[in-house]
N, CA, C and O atoms as a Maestro MAE file, in Angstrom:
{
 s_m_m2io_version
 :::
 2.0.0
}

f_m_ct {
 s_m_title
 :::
 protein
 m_atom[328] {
  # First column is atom index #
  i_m_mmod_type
  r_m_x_coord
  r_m_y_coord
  r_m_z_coord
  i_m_residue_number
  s_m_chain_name
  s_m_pdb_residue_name
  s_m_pdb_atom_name
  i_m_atomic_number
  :::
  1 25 110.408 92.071 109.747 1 A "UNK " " N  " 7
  2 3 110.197 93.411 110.238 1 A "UNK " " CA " 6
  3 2 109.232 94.191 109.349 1 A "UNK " " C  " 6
  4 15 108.371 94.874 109.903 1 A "UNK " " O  " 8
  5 25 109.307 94.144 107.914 2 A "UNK " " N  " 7
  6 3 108.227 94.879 106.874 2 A "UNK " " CA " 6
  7 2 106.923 94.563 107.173 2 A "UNK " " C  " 6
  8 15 105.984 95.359 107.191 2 A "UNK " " O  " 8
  9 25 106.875 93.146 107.454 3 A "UNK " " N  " 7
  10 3 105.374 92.716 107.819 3 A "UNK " " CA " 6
  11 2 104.793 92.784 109.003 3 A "UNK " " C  " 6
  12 15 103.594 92.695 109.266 3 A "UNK " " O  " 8
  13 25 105.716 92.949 109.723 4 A "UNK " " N  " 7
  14 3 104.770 93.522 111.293 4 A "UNK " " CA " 6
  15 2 104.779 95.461 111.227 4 A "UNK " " C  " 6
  16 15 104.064 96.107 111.993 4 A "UNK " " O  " 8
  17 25 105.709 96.140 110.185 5 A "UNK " " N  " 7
  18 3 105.332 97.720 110.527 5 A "UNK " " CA " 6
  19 2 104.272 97.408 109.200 5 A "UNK " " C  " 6
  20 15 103.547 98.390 109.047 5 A "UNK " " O  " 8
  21 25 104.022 96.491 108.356 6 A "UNK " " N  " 7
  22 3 102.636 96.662 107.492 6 A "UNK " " CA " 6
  23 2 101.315 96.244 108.042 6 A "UNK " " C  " 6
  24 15 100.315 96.900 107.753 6 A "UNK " " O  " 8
  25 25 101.249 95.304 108.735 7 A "UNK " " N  " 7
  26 3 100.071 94.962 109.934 7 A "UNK " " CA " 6
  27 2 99.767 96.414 110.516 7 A "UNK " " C  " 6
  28 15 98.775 97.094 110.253 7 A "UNK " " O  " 8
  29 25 100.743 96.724 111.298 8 A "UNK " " N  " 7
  30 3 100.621 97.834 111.941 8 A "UNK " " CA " 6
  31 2 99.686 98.696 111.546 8 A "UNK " " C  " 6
  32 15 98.622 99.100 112.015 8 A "UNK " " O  " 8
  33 25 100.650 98.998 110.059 9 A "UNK " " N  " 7
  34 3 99.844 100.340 109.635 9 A "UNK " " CA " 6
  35 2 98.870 100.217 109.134 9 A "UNK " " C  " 6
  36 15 98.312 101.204 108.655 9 A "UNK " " O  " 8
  37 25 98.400 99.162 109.072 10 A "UNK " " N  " 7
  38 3 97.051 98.235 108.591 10 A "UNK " " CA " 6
  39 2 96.023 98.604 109.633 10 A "UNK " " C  " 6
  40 15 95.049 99.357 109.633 10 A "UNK " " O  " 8
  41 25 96.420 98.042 110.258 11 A "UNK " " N  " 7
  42 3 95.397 98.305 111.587 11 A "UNK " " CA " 6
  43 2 95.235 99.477 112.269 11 A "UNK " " C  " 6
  44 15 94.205 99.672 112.914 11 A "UNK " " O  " 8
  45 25 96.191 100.355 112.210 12 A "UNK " " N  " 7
  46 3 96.221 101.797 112.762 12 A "UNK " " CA " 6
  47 2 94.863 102.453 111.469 12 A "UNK " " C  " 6
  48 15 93.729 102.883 111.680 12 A "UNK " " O  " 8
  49 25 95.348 102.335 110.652 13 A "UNK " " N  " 7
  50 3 94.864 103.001 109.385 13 A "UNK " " CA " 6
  51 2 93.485 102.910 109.579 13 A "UNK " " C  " 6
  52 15 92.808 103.936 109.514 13 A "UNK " " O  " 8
  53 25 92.780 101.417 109.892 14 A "UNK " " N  " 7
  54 3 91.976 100.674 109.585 14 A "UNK " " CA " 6
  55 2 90.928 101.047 111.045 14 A "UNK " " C  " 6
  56 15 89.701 100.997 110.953 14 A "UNK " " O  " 8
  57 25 91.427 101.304 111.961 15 A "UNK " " N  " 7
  58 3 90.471 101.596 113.201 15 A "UNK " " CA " 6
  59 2 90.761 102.783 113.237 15 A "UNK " " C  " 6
  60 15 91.778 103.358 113.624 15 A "UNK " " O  " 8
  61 25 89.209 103.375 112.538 16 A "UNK " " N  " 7
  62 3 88.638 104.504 112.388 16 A "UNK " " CA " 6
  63 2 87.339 104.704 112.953 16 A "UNK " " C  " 6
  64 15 86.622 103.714 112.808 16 A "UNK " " O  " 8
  65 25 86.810 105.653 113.543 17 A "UNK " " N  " 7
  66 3 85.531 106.017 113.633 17 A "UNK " " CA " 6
  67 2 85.081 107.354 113.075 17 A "UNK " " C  " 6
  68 15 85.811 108.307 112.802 17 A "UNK " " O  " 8
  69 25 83.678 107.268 112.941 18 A "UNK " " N  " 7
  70 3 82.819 108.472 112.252 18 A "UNK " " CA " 6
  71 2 81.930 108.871 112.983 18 A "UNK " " C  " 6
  72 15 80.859 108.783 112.382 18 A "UNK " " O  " 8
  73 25 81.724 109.573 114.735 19 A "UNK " " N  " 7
  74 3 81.473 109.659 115.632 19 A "UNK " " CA " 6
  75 2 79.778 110.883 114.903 19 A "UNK " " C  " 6
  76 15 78.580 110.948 115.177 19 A "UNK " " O  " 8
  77 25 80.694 111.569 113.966 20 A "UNK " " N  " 7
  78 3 79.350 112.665 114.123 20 A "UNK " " CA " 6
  79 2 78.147 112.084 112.780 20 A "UNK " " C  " 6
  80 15 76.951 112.375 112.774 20 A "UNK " " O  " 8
  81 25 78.780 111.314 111.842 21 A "UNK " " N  " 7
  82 3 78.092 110.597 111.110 21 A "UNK " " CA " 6
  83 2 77.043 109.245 111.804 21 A "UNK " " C  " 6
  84 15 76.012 108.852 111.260 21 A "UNK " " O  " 8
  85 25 77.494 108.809 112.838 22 A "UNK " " N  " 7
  86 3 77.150 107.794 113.796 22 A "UNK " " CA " 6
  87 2 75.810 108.983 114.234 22 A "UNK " " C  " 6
  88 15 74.732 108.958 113.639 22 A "UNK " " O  " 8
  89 25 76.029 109.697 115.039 23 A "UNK " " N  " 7
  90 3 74.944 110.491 115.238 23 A "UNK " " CA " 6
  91 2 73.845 111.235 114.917 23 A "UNK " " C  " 6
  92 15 72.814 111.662 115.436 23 A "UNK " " O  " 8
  93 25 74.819 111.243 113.190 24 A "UNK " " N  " 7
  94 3 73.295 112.113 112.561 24 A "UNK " " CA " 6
  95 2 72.414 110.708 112.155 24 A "UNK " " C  " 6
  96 15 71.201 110.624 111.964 24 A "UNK " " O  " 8
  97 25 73.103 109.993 112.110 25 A "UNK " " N  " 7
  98 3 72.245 108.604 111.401 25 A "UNK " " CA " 6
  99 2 71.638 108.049 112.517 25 A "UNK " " C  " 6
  100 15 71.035 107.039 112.155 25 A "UNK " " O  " 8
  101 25 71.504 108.266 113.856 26 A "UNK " " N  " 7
  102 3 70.908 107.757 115.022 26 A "UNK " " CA " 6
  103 2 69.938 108.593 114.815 26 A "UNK " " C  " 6
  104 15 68.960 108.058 114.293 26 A "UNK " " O  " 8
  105 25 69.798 110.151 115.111 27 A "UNK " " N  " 7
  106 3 69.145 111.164 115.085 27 A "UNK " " CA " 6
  107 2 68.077 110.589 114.202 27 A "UNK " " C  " 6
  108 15 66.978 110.127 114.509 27 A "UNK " " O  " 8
  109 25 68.664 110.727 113.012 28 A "UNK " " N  " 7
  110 3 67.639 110.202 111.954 28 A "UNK " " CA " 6
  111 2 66.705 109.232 111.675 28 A "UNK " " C  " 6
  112 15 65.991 109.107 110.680 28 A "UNK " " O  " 8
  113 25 66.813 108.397 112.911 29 A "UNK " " N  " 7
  114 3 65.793 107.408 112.932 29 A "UNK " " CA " 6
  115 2 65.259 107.211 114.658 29 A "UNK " " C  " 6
  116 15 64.782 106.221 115.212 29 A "UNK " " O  " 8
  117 25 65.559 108.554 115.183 30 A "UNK " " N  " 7
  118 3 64.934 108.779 116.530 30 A "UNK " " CA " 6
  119 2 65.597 108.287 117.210 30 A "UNK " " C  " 6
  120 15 64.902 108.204 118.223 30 A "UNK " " O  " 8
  121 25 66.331 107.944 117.385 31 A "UNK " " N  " 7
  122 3 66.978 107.983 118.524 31 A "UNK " " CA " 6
  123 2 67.777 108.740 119.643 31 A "UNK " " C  " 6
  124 15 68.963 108.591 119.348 31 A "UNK " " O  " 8
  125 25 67.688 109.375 120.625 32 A "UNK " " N  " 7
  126 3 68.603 110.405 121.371 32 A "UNK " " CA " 6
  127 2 69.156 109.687 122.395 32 A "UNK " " C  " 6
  128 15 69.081 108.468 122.547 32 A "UNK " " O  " 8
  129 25 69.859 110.686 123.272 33 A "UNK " " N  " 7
  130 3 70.515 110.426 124.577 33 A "UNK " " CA " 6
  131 2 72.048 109.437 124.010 33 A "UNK " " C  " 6
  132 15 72.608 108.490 124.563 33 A "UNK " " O  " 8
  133 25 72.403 110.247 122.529 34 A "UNK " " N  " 7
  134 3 73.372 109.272 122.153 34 A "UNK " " CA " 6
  135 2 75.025 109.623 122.571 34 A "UNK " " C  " 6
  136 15 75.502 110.757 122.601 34 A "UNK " " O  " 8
  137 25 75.575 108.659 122.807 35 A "UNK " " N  " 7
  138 3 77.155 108.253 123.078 35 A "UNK " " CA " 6
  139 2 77.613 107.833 122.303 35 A "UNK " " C  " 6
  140 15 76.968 106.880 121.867 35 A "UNK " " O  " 8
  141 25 78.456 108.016 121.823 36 A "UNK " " N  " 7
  142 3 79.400 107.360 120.821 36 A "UNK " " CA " 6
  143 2 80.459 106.666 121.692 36 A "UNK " " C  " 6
  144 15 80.512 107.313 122.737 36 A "UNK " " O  " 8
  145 25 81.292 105.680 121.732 37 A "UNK " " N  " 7
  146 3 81.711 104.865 122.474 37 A "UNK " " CA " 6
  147 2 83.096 103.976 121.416 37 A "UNK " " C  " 6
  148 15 83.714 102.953 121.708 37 A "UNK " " O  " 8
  149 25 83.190 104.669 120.427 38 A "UNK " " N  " 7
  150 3 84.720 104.110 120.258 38 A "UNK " " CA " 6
  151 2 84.541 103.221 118.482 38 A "UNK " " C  " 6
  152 15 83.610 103.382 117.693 38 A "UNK " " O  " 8
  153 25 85.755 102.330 118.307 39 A "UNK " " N  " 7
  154 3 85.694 101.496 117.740 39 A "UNK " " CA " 6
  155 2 85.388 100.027 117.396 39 A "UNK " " C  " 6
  156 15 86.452 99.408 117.419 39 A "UNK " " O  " 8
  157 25 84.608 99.423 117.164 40 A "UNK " " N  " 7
  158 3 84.383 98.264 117.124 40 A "UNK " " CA " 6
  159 2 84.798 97.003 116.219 40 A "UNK " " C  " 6
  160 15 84.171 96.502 115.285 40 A "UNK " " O  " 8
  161 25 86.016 96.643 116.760 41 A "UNK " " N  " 7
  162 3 86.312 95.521 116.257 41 A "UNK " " CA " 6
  163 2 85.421 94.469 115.538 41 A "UNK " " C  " 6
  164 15 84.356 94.250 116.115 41 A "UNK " " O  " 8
  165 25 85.669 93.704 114.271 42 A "UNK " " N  " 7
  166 3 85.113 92.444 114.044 42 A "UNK " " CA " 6
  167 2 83.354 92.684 113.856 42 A "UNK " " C  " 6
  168 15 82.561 91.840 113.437 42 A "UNK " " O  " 8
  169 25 83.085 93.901 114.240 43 A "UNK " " N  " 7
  170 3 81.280 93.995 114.355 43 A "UNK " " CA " 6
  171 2 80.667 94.452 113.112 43 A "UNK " " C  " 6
  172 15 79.471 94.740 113.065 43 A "UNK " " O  " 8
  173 25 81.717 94.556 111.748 44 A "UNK " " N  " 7
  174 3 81.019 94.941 110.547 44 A "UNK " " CA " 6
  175 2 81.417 94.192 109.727 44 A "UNK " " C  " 6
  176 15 82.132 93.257 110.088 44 A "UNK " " O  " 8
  177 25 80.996 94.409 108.014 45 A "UNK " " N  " 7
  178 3 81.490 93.875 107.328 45 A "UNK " " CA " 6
  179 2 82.844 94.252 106.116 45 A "UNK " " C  " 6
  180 15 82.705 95.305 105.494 45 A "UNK " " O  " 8
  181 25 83.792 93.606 105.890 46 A "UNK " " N  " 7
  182 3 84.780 93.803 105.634 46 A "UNK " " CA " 6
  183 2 85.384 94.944 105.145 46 A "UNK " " C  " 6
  184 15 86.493 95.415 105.396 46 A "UNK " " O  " 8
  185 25 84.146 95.478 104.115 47 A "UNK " " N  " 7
  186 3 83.989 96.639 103.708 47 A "UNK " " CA " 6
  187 2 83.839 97.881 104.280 47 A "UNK " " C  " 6
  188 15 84.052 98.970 103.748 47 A "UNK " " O  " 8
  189 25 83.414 97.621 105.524 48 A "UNK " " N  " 7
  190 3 83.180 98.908 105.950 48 A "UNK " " CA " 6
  191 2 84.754 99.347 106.539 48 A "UNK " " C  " 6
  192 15 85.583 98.483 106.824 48 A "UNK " " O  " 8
  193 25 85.000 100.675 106.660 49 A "UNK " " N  " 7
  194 3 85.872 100.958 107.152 49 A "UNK " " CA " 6
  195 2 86.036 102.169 108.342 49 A "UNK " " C  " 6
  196 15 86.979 102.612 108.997 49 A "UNK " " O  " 8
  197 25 84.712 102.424 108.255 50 A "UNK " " N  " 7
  198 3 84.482 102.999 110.040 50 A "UNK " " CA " 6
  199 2 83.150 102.077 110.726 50 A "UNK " " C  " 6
  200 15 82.169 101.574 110.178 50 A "UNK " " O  " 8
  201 25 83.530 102.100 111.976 51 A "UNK " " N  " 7
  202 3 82.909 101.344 112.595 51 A "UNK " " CA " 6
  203 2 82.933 101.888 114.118 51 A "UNK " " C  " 6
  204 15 83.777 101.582 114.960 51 A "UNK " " O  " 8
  205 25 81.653 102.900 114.328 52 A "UNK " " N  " 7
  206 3 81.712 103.254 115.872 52 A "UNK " " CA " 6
  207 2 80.904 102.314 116.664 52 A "UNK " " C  " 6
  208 15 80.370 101.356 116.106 52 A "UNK " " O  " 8
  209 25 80.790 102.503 117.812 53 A "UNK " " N  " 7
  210 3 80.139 101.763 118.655 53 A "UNK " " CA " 6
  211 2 79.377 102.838 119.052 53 A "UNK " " C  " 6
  212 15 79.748 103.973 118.753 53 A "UNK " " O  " 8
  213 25 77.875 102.563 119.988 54 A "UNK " " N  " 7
  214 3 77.077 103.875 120.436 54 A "UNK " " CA " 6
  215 2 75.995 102.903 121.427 54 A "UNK " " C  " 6
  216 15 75.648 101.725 121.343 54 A "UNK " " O  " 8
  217 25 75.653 104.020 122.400 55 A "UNK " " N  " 7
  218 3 74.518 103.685 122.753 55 A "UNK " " CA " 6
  219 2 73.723 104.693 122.713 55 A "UNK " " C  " 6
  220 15 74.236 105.795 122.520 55 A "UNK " " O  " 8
  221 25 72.232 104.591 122.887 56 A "UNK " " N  " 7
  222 3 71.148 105.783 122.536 56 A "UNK " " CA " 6
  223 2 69.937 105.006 123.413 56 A "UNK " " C  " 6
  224 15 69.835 103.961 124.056 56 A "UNK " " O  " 8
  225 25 69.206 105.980 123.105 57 A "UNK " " N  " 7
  226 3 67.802 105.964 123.895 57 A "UNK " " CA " 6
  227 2 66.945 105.902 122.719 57 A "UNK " " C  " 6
  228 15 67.193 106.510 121.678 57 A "UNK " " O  " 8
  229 25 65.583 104.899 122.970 58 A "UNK " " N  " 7
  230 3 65.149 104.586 121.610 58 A "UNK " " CA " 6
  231 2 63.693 105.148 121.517 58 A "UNK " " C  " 6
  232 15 63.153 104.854 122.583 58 A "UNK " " O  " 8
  233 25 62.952 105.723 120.838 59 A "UNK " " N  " 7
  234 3 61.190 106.391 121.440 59 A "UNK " " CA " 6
  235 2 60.940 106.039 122.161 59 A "UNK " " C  " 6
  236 15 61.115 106.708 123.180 59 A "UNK " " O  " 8
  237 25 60.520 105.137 122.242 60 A "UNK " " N  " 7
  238 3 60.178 104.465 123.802 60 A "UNK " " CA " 6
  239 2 61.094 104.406 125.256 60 A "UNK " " C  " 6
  240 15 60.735 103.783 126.255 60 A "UNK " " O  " 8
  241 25 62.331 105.183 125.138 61 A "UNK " " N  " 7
  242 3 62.859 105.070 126.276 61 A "UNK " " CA " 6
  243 2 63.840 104.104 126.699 61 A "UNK " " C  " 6
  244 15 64.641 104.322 127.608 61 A "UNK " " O  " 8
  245 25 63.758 102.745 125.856 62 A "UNK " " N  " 7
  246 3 64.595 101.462 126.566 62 A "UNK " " CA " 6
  247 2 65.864 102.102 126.054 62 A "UNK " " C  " 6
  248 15 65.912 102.972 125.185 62 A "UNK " " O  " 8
  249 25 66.806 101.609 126.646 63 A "UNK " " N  " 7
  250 3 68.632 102.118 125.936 63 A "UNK " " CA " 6
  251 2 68.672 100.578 125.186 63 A "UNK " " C  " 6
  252 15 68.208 99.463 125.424 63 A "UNK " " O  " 8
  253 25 69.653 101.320 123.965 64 A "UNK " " N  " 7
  254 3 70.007 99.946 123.424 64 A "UNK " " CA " 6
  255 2 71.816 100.582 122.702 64 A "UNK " " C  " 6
  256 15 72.407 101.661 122.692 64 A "UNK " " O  " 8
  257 25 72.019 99.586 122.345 65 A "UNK " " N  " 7
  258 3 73.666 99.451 121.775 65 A "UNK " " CA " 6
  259 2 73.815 98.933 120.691 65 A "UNK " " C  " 6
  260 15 73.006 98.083 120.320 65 A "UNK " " O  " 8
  261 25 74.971 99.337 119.833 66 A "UNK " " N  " 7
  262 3 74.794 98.943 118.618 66 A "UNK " " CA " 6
  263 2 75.759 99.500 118.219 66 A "UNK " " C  " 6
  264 15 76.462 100.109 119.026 66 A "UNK " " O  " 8
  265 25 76.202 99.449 116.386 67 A "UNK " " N  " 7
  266 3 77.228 99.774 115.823 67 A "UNK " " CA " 6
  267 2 77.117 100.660 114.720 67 A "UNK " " C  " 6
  268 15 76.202 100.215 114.026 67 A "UNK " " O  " 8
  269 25 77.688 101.914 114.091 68 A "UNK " " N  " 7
  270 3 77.359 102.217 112.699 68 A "UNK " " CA " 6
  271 2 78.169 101.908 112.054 68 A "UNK " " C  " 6
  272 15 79.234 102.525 112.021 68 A "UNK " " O  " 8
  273 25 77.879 100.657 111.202 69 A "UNK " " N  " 7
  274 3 79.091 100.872 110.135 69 A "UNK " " CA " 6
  275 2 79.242 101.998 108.608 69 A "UNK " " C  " 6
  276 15 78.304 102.704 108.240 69 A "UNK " " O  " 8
  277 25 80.355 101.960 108.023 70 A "UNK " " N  " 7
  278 3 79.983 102.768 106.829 70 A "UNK " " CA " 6
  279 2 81.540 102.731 106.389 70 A "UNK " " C  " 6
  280 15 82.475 102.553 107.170 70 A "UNK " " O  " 8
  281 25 81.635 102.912 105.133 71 A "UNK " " N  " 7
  282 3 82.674 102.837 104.266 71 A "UNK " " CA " 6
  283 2 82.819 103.854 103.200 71 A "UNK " " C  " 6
  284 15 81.823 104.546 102.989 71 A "UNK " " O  " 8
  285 25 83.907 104.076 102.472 72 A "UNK " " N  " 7
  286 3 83.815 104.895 101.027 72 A "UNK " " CA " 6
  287 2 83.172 104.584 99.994 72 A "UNK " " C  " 6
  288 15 83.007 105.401 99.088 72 A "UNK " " O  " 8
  289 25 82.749 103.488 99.952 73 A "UNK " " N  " 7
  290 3 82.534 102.481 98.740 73 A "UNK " " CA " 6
  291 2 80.789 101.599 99.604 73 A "UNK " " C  " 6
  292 15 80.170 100.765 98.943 73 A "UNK " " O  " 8
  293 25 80.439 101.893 100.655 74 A "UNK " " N  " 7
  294 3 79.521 100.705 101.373 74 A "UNK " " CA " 6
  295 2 78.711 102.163 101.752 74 A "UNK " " C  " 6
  296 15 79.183 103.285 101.933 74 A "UNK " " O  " 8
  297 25 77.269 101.674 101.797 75 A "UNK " " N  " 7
  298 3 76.040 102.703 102.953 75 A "UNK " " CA " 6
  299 2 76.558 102.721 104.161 75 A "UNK " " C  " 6
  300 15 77.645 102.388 104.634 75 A "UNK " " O  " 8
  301 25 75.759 103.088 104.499 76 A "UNK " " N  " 7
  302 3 75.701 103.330 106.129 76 A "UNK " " CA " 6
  303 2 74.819 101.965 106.720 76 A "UNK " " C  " 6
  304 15 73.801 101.624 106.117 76 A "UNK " " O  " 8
  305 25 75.197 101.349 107.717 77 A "UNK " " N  " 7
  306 3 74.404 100.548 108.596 77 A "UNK " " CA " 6
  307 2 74.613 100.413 109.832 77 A "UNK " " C  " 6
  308 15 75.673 100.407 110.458 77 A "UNK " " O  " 8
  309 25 72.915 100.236 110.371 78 A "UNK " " N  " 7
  310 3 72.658 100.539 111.692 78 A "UNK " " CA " 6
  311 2 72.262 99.154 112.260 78 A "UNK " " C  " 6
  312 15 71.223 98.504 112.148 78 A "UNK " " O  " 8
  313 25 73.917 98.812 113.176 79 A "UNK " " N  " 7
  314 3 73.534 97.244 113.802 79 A "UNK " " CA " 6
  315 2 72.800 97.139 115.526 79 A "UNK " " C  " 6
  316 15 73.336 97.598 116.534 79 A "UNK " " O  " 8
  317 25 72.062 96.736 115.495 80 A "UNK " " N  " 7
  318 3 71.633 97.035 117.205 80 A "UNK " " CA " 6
  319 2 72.094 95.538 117.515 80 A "UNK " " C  " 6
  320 15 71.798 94.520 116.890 80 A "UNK " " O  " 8
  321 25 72.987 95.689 118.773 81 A "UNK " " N  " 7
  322 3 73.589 94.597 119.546 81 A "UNK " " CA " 6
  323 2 72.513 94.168 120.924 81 A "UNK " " C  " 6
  324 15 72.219 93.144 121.540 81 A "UNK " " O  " 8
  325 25 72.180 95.527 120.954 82 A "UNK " " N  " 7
  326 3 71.293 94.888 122.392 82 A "UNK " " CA " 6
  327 2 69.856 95.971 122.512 82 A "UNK " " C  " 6
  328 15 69.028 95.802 123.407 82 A "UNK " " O  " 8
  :::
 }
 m_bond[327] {
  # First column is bond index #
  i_m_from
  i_m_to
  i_m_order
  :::
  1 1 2 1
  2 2 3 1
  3 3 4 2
  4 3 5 1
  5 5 6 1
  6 6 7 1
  7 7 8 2
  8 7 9 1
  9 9 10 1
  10 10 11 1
  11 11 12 2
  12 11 13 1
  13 13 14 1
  14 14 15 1
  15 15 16 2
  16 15 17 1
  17 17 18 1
  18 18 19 1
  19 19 20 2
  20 19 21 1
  21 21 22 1
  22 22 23 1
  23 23 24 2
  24 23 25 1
  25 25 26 1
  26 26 27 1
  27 27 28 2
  28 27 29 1
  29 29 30 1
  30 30 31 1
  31 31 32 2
  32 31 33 1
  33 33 34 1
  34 34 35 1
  35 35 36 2
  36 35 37 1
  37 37 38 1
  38 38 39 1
  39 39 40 2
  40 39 41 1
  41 41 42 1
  42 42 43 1
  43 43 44 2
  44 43 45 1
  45 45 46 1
  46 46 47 1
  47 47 48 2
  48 47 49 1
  49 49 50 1
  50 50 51 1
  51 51 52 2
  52 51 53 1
  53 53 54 1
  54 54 55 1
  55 55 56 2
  56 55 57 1
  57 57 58 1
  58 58 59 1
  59 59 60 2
  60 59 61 1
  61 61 62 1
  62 62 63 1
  63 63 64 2
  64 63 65 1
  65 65 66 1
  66 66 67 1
  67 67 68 2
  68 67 69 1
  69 69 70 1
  70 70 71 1
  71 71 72 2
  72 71 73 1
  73 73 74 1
  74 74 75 1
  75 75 76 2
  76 75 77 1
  77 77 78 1
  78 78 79 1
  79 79 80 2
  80 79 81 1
  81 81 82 1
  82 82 83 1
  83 83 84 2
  84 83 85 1
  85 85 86 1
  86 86 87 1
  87 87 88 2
  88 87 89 1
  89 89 90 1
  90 90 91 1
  91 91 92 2
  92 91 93 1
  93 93 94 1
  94 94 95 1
  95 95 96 2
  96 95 97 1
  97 97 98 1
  98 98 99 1
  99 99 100 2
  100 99 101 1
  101 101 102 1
  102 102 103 1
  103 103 104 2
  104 103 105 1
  105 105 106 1
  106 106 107 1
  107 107 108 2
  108 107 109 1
  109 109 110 1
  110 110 111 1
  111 111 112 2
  112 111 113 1
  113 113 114 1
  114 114 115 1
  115 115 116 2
  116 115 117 1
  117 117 118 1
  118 118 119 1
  119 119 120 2
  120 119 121 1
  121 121 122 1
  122 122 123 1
  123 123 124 2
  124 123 125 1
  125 125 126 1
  126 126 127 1
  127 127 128 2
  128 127 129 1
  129 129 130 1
  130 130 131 1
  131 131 132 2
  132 131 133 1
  133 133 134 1
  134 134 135 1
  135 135 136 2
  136 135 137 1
  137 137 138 1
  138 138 139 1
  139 139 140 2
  140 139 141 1
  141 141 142 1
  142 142 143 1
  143 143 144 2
  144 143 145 1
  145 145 146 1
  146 146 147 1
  147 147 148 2
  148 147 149 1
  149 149 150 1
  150 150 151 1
  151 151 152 2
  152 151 153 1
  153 153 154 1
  154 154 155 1
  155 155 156 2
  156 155 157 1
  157 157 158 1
  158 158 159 1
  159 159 160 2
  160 159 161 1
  161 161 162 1
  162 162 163 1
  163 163 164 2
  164 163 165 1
  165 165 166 1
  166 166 167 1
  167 167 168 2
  168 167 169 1
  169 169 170 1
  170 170 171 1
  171 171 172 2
  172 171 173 1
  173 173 174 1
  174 174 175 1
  175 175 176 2
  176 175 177 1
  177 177 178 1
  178 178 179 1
  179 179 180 2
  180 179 181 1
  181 181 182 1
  182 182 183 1
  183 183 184 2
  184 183 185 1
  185 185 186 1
  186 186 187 1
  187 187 188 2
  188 187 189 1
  189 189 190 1
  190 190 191 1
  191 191 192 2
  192 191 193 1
  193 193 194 1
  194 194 195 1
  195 195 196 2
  196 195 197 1
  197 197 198 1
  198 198 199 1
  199 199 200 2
  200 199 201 1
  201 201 202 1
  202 202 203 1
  203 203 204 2
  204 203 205 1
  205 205 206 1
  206 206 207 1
  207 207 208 2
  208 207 209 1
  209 209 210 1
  210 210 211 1
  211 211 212 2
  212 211 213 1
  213 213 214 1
  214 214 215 1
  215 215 216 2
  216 215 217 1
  217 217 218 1
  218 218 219 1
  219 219 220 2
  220 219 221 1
  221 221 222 1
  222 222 223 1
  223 223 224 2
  224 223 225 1
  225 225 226 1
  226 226 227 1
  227 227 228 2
  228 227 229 1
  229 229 230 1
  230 230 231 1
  231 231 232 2
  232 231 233 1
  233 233 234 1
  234 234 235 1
  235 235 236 2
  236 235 237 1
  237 237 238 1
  238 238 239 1
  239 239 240 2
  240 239 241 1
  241 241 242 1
  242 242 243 1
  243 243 244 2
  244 243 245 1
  245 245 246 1
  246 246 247 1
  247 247 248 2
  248 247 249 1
  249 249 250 1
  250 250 251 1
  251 251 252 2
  252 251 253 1
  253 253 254 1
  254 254 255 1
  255 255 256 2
  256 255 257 1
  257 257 258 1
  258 258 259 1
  259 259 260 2
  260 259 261 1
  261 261 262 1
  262 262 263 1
  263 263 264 2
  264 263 265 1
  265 265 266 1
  266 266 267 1
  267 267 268 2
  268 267 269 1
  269 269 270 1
  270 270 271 1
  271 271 272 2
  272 271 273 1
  273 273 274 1
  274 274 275 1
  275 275 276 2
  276 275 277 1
  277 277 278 1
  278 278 279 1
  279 279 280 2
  280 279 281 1
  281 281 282 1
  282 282 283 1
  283 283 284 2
  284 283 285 1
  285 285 286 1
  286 286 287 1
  287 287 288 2
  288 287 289 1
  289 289 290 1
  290 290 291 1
  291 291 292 2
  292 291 293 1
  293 293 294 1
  294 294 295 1
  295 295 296 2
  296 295 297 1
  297 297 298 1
  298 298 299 1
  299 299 300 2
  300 299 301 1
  301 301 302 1
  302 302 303 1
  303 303 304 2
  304 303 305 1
  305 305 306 1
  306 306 307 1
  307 307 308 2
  308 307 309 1
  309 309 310 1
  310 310 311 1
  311 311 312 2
  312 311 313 1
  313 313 314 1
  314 314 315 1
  315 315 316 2
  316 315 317 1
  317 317 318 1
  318 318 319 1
  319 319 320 2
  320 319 321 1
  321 321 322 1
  322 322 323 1
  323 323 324 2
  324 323 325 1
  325 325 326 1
  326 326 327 1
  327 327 328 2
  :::
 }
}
């Protein structure tokens, strides 16, 4: 029982997002028309401990998708999935 309410709170704890940080860091490298779209599982590295998902519009217009990760201890990074 300790180890499934410690998973738990592991994972509750642990799926976080940083929705307006996600945005200024899109902003910041041109991108608009942005959504923030949640949490993303498995799509960063261990370290990070927020992890939104987003899509945006890129200068040129095409939409693309992608992830920001970022941590207390880690930068910020900008993953494009598609």
């Amino acid at each position: 029982m300790r180890i499934l309410l410690t998973l738990t709170s592991v994972l509750l704890l642990g799926a976080c997002t940083q929705p307006q940080l996600a945005t200024d860091t899109l902003r910041s490298v041109a991108y608009s028309n942005i959504q923030t779209k949640g949490y993303a599982f498995n799509a960063c590295d261990w370290n990070d401990v927020y992890r939104t998902k987003f899509e945006a519009s890129a200068i040129d217009g095409t939409r693309v998708r992608g992830v920001i990760c970022s941590g207390p201890f880690a930068r910020t990074t900008l993953e494009i999935t598609r």
